[in-house]
N, C-alpha and C positions, 0 to 999 in steps of 0.2 A: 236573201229572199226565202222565205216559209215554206215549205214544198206543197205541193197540190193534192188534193184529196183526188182519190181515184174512183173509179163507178165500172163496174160488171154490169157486161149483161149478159140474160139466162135463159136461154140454153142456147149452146153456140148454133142452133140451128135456126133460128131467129133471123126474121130478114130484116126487122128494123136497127141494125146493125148503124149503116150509114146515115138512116135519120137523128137517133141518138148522138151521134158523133157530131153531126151537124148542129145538134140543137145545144151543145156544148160550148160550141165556139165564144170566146170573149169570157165563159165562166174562168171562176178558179179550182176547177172539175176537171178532170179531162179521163179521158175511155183509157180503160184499162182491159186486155185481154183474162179471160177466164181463170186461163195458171194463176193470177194472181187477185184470186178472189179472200186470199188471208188478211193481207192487208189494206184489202179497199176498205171506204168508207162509207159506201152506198152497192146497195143491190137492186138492181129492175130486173123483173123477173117478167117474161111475155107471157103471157096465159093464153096469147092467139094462137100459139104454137100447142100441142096435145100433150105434149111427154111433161109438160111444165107448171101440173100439179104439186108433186110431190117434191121439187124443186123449191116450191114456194113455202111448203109447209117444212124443209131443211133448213133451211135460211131464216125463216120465222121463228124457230125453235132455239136457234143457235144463240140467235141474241147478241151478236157483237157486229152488225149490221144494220144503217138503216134501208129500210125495203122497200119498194113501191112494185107498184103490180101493177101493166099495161092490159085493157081489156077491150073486146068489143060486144057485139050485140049479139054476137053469138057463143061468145064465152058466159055472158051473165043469165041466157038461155038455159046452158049446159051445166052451169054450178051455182049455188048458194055461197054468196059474199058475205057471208055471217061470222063477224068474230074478225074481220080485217076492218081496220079504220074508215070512216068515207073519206079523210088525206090521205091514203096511202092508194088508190084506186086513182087512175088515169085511163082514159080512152085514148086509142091509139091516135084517133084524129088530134086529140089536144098533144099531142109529144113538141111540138116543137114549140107552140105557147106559152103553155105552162108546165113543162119540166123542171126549170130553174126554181119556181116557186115551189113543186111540189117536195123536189131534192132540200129545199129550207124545211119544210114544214115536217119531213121524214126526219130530218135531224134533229131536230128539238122535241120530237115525237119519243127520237131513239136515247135524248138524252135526259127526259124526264123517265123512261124505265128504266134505267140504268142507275141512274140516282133511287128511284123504286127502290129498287131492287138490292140495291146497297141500304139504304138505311132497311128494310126486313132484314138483312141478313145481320144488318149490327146487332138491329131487335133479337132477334133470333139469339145472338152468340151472348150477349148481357143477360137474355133471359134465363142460358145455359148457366152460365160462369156462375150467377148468383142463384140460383138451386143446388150447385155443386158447392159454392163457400158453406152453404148452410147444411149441407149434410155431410160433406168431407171432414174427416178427423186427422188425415195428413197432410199436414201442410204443405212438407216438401213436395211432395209428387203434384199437389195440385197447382203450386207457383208455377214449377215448370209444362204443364197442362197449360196451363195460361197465357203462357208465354209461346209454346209450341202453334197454339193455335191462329193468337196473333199475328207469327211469322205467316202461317200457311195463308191466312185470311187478306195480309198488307202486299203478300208476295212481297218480302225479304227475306233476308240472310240470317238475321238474328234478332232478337227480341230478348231484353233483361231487365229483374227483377231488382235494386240495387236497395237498401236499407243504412240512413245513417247510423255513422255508429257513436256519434260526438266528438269525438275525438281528431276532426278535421282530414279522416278518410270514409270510406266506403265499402260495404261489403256488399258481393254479388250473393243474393239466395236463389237466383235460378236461370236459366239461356236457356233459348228455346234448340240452343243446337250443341248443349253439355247437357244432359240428363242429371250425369252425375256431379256436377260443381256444386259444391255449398260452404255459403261463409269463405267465398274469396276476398279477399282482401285489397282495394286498391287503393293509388294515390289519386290526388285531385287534384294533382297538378298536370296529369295525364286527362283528365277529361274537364276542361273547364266546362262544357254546357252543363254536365251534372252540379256541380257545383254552383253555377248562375242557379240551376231551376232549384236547390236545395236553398239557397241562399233570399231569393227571391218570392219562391214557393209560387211562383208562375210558370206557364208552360215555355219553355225554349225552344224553337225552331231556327234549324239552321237551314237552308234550302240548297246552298252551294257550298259545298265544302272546302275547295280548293282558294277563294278568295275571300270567306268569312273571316273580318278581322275576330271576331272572338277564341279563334284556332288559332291566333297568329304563332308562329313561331313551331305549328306541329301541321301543317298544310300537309307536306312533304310526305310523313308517316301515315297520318290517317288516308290521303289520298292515294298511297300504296298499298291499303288494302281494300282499296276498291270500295271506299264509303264516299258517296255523292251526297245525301243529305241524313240529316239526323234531327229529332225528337226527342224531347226529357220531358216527360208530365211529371210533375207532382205526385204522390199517393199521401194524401193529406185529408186529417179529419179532424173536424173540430176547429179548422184554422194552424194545426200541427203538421207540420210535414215528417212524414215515417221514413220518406225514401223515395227515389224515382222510378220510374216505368222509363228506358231506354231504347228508341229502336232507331235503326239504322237502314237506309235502303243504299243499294248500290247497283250499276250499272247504266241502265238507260230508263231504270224506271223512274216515273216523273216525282219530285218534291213531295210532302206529305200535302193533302190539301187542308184546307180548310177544316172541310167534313170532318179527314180524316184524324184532325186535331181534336178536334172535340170528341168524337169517341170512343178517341186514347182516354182521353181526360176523365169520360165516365168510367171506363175501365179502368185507369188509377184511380179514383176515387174510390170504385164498389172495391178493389182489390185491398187498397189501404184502410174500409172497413173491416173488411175480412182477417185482416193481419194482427188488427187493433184486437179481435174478438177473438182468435188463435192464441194471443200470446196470454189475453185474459183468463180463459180455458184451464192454457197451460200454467201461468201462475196459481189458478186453484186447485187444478190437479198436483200440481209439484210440491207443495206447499209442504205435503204429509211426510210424499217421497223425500222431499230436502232432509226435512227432520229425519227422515229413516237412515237418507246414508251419509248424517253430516259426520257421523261418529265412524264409518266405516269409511269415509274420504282422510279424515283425520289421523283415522292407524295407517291407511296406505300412503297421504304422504309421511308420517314419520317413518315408516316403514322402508320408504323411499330415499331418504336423507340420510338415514340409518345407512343402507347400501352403499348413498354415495361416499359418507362421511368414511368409512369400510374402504375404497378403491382408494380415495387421496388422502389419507392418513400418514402415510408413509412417502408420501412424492414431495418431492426436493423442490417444485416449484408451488408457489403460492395458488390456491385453488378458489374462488368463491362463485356460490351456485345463487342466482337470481330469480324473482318471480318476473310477474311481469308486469311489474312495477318497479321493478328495480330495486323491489328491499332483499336484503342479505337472506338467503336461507340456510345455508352453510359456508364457513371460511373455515381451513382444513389450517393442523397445528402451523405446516410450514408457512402459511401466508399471516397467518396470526403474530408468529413472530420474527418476519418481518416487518411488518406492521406496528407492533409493538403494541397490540393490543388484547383484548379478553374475547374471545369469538362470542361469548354468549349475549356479554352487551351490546355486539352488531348485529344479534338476531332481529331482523324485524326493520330493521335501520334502511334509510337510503343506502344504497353502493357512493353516491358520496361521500359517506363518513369514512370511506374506505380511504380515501384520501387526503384528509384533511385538507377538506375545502377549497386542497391547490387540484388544477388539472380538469377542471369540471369541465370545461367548454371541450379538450379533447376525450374525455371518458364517455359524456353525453353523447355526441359524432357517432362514438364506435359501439353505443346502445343504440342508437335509433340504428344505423347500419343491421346490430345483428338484429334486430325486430322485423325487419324487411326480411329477413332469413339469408343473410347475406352473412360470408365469415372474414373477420379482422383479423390480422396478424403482425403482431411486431409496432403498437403502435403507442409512442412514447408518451407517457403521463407524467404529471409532476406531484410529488405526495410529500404529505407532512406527518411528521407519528406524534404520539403525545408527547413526546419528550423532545417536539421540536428540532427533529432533527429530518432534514429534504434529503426524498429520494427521487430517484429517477425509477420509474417502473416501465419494461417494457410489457403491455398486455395484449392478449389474444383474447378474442371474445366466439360462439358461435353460438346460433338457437338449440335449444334442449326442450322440444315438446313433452312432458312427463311428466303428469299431475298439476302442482302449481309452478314447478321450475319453467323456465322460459327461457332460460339464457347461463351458460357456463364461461366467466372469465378462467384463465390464467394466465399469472404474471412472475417477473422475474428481475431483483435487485441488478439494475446495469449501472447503479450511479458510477462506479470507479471508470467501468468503461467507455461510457458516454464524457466522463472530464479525460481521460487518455488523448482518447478521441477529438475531444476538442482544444488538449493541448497539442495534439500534433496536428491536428487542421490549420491552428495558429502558427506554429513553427512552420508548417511548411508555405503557408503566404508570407510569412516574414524572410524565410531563405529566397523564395522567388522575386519579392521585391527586391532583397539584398544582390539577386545574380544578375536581377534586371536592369538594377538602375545602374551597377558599376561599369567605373568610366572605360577602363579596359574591356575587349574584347571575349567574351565568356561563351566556349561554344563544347557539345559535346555529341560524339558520334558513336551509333551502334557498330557492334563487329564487323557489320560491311560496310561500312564508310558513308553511314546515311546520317545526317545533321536529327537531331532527336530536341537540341536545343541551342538556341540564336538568340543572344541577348540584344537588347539595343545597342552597345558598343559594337557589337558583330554588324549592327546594323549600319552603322553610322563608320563603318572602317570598309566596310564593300558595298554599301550602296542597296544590298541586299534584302527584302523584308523577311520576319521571321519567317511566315507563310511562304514564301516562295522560295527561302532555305531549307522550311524544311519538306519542301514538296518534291524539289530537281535539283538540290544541289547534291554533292556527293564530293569526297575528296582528292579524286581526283582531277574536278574543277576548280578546287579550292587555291590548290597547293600548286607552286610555280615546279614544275622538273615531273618527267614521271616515273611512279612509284615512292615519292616522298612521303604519302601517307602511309606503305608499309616497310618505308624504313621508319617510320618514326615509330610506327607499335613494334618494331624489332629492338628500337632502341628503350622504348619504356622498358619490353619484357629483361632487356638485359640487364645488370649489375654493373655496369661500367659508367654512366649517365645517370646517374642520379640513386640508385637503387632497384630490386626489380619493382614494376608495376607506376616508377618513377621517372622522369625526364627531366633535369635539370635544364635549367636557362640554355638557350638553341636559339642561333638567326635564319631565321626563314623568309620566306617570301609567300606572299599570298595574289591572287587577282582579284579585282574588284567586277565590278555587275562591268562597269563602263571599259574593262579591259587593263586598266591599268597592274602595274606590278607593284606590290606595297610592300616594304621591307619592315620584319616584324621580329623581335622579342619575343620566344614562346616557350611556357613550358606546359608539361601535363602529365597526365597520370591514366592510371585503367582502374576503374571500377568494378569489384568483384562483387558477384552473390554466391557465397561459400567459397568455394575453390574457384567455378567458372567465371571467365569475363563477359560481362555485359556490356561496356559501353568504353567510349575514354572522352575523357575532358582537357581541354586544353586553354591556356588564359595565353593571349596576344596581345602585344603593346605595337603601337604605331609607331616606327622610329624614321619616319622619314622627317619631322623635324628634326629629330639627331643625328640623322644623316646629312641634313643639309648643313648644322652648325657643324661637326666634324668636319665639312669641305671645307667651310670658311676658315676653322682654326690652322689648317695644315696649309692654307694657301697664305695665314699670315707667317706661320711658323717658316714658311720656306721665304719669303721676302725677308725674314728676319734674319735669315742665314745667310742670305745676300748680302743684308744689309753691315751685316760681321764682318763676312768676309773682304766686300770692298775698303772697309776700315782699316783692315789688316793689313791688305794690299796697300793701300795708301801710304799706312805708317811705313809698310818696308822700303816701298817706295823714295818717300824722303829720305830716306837713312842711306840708301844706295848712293841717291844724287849725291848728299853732303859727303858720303865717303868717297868717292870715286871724282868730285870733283877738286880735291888738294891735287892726288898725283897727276890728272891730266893738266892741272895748271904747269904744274913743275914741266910737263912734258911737252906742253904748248909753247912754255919760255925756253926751254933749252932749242926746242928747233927753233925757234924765232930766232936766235942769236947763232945759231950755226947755219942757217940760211944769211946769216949778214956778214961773217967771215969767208962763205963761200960765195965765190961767183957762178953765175948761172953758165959759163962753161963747164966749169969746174965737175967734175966727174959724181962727186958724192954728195951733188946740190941737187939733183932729180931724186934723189932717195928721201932728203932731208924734208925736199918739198912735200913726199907723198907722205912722210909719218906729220909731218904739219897739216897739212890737209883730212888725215883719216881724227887727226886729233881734235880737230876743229868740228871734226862730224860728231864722235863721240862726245863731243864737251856737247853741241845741238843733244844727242840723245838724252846725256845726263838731265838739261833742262827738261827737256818734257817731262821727263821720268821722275822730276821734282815737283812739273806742276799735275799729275794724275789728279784726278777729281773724281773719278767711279771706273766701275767695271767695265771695260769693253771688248770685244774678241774678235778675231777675225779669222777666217780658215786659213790653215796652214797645207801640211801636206798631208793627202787623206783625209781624215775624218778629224783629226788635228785640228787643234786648235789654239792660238796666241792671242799674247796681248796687242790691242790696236791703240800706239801709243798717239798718233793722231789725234782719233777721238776722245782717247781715256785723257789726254792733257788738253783739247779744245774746250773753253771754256762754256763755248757757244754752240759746241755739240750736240746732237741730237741725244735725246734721253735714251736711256738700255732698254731693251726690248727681252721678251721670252727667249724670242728662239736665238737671242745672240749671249747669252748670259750663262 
């Protein structure tokens, strides 16, 4: 909602106080106390009250209020109304009728003097400005006279004079709030409205600063220093545009209006007469002056080159002095031959030819850089000499205001260092992919046992990423036992293991991310720079495939020895039975026949019986002990252990087992 204009009434001693307020209601008016008679919009001044002459003739004076004046029959008695509107006079009996009306009629009163009043005063300042073009001989002081005045007149901040200069920037000739600026120089990429109104050669208004797309992209900046709207006239004659008239308002003051456009626009115009007729002036006066001191610019610049050619005669690095244009004005012996060139035939030349034709796109860059007044260093060109043969130059560039100089390169032969250089950039992406991608385990640690480097095999053997190895791991989380990591750099530094600073092949154990204990193949080394140690390296193999095939071989290996040995067993075996079985025959037969001469009274017939009977048994043992078929055992006494000749001869026995074998 739009805020409400306010209304005073005058003097607080005024008893129509509550009728005014009354006759308010439903307006978009409303009563305002006295204090704030700055910002009202309207003044009713009671003239029925005594003291509220001179109140009226205050207020009428001031002019930033519209005024109405309550009267009766005896105030128009007591004073002559001469010289106040017959709108602006009310009688007290009409306040509550026709206030509303008269409060309209006051305002469009108050806003055709004010408009008055502004166009005299444009009148006024145009009239000024062009008696002073025509009789001022200084330009400078009277651009910014012009500009100064502008400000005070728009109530702004600043006001500038700005003149193209062709060449797709701008130069400032005057600010109404730098006396002393002249021939600043800026981009036009930083002010696009100058550039539309130069481009155009029509006036640019911008009204809102912060969402006009024609700012886009510099809202942010310009709105940081408190610029609300902005204005670019033209200063064009003839249909030529010279240059802009820029002014800028900020804070809470309102947009430029209308009005206030257009007598910007006469003002750029009479000003870009004025400039047209200055420079004209100047070109006839100078004309003479030229010729006088074209010959004494001439001894000072050689006079000058002379000097410099003097300073870099003798310096080691290649030197050349620029105008500002960029042709050669001096290249000093040492850059000549490097260059391999004759300095006198680059007198006058592009700074291109300095290079043969290679390098242009970054020599260019690093001239427009120092033209800005901005200094290059160190920045790699590519060059050809006549003799075809490519360098590498590194040049420094900075501006050199003095005379026609503008610009001082120096540069310096890096070709060898720049191929060094990019032979070891090469070698060391080629070593890191070669440590990267090997399959083995490739890891290396500074002197306190911090991971520095974690290849993918390091990766893919704990589970580990490089990042997070080498963020929080450490060796002593690495390494299974503790202190294993400083026994192993006791073992590099020793002579016993490899050599010093060496570790020959070593079984270790390492943990994984997930916990596990992974048996590993490792050897490594320490890295020196000069005498001290920086780091150590170590390369690990996964052997827990070869620790699994290891079990398997030793668990055939030992079935194998089994398998011998039961063989063994067996053969002796036979070889017992058939030896032992002749005599127990003979032995079986002799008591079979002495038990049949004796009778079983017979005294020596119970003995005969028992060695036939034990014979009988042995001859059972001999058979088993013929038919063994495998290994079997059974406890004996203690820990002891025999053959279990049941088993080992049942053919239909249960198979050997671990724990009986």
């Amino acid at each position: 909602m739009a805020p409400r204009s306010g209304l005073v009434l005058l003097p607080d001693s005024s008893g129509l106080r509550d009728r005014v307020t009354a006759a308010l209601l439903g307006s978009d008016v409303e009563f305002w106390p006295a204090g704030r008679i700055a910002d009202a919009s309207y003044v009713v001044v009671d003239l029925t009250v005594p003291e509220a002459d001179e109140l009226l003739q205050c207020v009428t004076q001031g002019g930033d209020h519209a005024v109405l004046a309550l009267v009766d029959q005896g105030v128009l008695r007591r004073r002559s109304m001469a010289g106040i509107p017959a709108d602006a006079l009310m009688t007290v009996g009409q306040l509550e009728s026709e206030l509303r009306w008269r409060l309209e009629k006051a305002r469009e009163r108050h806003a055709l003097d004010l408009q008055s009043r502004i166009q005299q005063r444009n009148l006024d300042l145009l009239l000024e400005l062009t008696a002073r073009y025509a009789e001022s001989t200084d330009v400078d002081a009277l651009l910014h006279d012009v500009t100064r005045r502008l400000a005070e007149i728009l109530g702004i901040p600043r006001a500038s004079l700005l003149l193209d200069d062709g060449a797709g920037s701008a130069v400032v000739v005057a600010a109404s709030d730098a006396p002393d600026i002249k021939n600043l120089r800026i981009e036009m990429d930083r002010y696009p409205e100058v550039r539309q109104c130069l481009r155009t050669g029509l006036a640019t208004v911008v009204e809102d600063v912060p969402s006009h797309p024609l700012l886009e992209g510099m809202h942010e900046r310009v709105a940081a220093a408190g610029v609300r709207s902005i204005a670019a006239l033209p200063l064009s004659v003839q249909g030529k545009v010279l240059g802009v008239l820029l002014v800028r308002a900020s804070g809470t003051r309102p947009a430029f209006t209308p009005a206030e456009v257009a007598f910007l626009a006469t003002v750029g115009h009479a000003t870009a007469v004025a400039l047209r007729n200055a420079h004209l002036f100047e070109s006839v006066r100078g004309e003479s002056e030229r010729e006088k001191s074209a010959r004494l610019v001439a001894e000072q610049k050689a006079a000058e080159l002379q000097r410099y050619q003097a300073f870099f005669a003798h310096v080691s690095e290649g030197i050349a002095i620029l105008d500002g244009k960029g042709r050669v004005l001096l290249l000093n012996p040492a850059g000549a031959g490097m260059l391999e060139v004759d300095p006198a035939q680059l007198e006058g030349r592009h700074v291109e030819d300095l290079t043969g034709a290679l390098g242009a796109e970054a020599l260019t860059a690093l001239l427009c850089a120092v033209a800005r007044g901005e200094v290059q260093r160190d920045v790699d060109v590519q060059a050809r000499t006549p003799f075809s043969r490519h360098l590498t130059l590194s040049v420094s560039g900075a501006p050199l205001r003095e005379g026609d100089a503008a610009a001082i390169l120096s540069f310096r032969d890096v070709t060898e260092p720049r191929r060094i250089e990019n032979e070891l950039r090469r070698t060391k992406e080629f070593l890191e992919k070669l440590v990267d991608n090997t399959v083995d385990a490739v890891v290396a640690m500074d002197m306190k046992g911090r991971f520095v480097l974690f290849n993918k095999g390091a990766e893919a053997l704990t589970g580990y990423s490089a990042q997070e190895a080498l963020a929080r791991l450490s060796a002593a989380d690495f390494f299974v036992g503790e202190g294993v990591g400083a026994e192993l750099l006791e073992r590099m530094r020793s002579s016993e293991h490899g050599g010093p600073g060496r570790l020959a092949l070593t079984r270790q154990a390492v943990v994984t991310k997930s916990g596990e204990r992974v048996p590993v193949n490792m050897t490594g080394s320490i890295l020196y720079e000069g005498a001290r140690e920086v780091a150590t390296v170590g390369i690990l193999r996964d052997l827990r495939d070869r620790v699994q095939l290891e079990r398997k071989l030793s668990d055939a290996t030992l079935r194998l020895e089994r398998s011998e040995r039961s063989a063994e067993m067996i053969a002796l075996a036979g070889t017992a039975a058939h030896e032992l079985n002749q005599p127990l025959t003979s032995v079986l037969g002799y008591a079979e026949l002495l038990k049949r001469k004796l009778g079983p009274d017979d005294y020596a017939w119970a003995k005969v019986d028992i060695i036939h009977k034990e014979a009988e048994r042995m001859k059972e043992i001999v058979r088993k002990i013929g038919r063994i078929t495998r290994f079997e055992t059974k406890a004996y006494v203690g820990e002891a252990r025999i053959l279990d000749l049941e088993r080992a001869s049942d053919e239909d026995g249960a198979p050997v087992s671990k724990g009986e074998a």
